[in-house]
C-alpha positions as CSV (number, residue, x, y, z in Angstrom):
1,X,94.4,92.9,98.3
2,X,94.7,94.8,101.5
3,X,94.2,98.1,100.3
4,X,90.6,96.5,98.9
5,X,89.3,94.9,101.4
6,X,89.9,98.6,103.6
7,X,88.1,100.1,101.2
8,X,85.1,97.8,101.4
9,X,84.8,98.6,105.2
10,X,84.9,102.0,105.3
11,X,81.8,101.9,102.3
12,X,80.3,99.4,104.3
13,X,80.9,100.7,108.2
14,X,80.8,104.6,107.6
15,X,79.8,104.9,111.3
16,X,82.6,103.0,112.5
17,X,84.7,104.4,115.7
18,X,87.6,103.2,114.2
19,X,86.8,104.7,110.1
20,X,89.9,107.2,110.2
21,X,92.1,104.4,111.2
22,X,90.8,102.2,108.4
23,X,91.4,104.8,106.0
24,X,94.6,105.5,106.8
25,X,95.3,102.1,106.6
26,X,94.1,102.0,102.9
27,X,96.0,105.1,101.6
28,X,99.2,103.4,103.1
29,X,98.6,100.0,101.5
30,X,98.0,102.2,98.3
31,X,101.4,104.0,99.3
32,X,102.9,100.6,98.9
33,X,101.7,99.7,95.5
34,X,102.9,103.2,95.1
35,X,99.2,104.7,93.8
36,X,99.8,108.3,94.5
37,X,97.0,109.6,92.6
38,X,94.3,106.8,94.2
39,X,95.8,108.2,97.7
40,X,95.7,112.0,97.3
41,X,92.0,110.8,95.5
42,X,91.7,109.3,99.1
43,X,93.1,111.7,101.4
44,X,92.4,115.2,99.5
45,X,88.7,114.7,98.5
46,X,86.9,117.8,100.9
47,X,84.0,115.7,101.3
48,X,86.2,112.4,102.0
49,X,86.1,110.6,104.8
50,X,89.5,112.3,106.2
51,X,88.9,115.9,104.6
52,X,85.6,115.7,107.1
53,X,87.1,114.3,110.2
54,X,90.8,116.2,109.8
55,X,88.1,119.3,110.3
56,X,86.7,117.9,113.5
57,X,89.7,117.1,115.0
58,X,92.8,118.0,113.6
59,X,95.0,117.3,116.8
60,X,94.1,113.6,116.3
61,X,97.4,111.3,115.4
62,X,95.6,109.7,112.1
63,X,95.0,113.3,111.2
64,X,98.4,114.4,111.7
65,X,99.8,111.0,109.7
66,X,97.4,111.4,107.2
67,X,98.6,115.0,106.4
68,X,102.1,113.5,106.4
69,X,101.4,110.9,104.2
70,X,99.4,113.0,101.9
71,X,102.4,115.5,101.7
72,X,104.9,112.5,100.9
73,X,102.3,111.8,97.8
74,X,102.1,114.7,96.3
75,X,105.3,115.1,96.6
76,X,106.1,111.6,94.8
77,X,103.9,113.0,91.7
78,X,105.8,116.4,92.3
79,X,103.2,118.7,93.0
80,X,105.6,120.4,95.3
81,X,103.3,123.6,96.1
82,X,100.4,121.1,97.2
83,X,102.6,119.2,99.4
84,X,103.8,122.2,100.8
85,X,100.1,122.9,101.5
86,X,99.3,119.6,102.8
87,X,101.8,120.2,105.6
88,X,100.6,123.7,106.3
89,X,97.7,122.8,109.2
90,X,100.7,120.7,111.0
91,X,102.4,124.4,111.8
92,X,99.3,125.7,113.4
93,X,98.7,121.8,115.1
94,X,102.5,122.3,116.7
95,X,103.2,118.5,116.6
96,X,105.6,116.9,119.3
97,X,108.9,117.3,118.8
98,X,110.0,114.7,116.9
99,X,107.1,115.7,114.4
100,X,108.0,118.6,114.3
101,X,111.4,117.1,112.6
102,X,109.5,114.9,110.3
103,X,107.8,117.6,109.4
104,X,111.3,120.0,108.9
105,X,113.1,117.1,107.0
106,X,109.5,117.0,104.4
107,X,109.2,120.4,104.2
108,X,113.0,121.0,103.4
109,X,112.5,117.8,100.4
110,X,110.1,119.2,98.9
111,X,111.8,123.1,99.4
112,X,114.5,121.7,97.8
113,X,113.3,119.3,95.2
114,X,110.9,122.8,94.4
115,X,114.0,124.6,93.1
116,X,114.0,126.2,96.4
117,X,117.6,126.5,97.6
118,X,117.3,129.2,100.0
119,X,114.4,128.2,101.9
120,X,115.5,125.1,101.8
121,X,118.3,125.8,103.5
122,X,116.5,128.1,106.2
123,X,114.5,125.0,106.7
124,X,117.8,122.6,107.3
125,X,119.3,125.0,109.6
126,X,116.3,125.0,111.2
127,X,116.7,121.0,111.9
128,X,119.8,121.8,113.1
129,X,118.9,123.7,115.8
């Protein structure tokens, strides 16, 4: 399985240039076989691989993917409050423009999903304009 054999190189090449990417790669074979709680294991742990290198650069597109897809997991095991975290850093980040939509149209799911009408619908009227 995919999702394996990434996990086996990022135990065995922990100084790898390219050990974000390989995670990220991991979680979203994971996201496939839909293992949400293996992935937020993955992506949440502080002293994780991606917890550690979101830190030293959280401008980085893995980083910013990762946080999405970490968002869209918790939000699959509804822990709506943590997704809503998980998304938090991207605000301060200020992604591109059409992140920043991604990041709208999440944030107004899980709003929403939350019990949440109100904000949820300050958040789509937001992605309207």
């Amino acid at each position: 399985m995919a999702a394996e054999l990434y996990a086996q190189f990022a135990t065995e090449f922990t100084k790898s240039t390219r050990l974000l990417e390989v995670v990220l790669a991991e979680a979203s074979a994971r996201a496939q076989l839909k293992q949400w709680a293996r992935i937020t294991e993955i992506l949440q742990r502080p002293e994780g691989v991606f917890q550690t290198l979101a830190r030293g650069n959280p401008k980085d597109a893995n980083v910013i993917r990762g946080r999405f897809l970490l968002a869209r997991t918790l939000f699959e095991q509804k822990q709506f409050k943590d997704a809503e975290a998980a998304l938090q850093p991207l605000k301060e980040v200020k992604p591109g423009d059409e992140l920043a939509g991604e990041l709208d149209k999440l944030l107004e799911s899980i709003q929403r999903a939350d019990g949440r009408v109100e904000e949820a619908l300050a958040t789509a009227n937001h992605l309207v304009t």
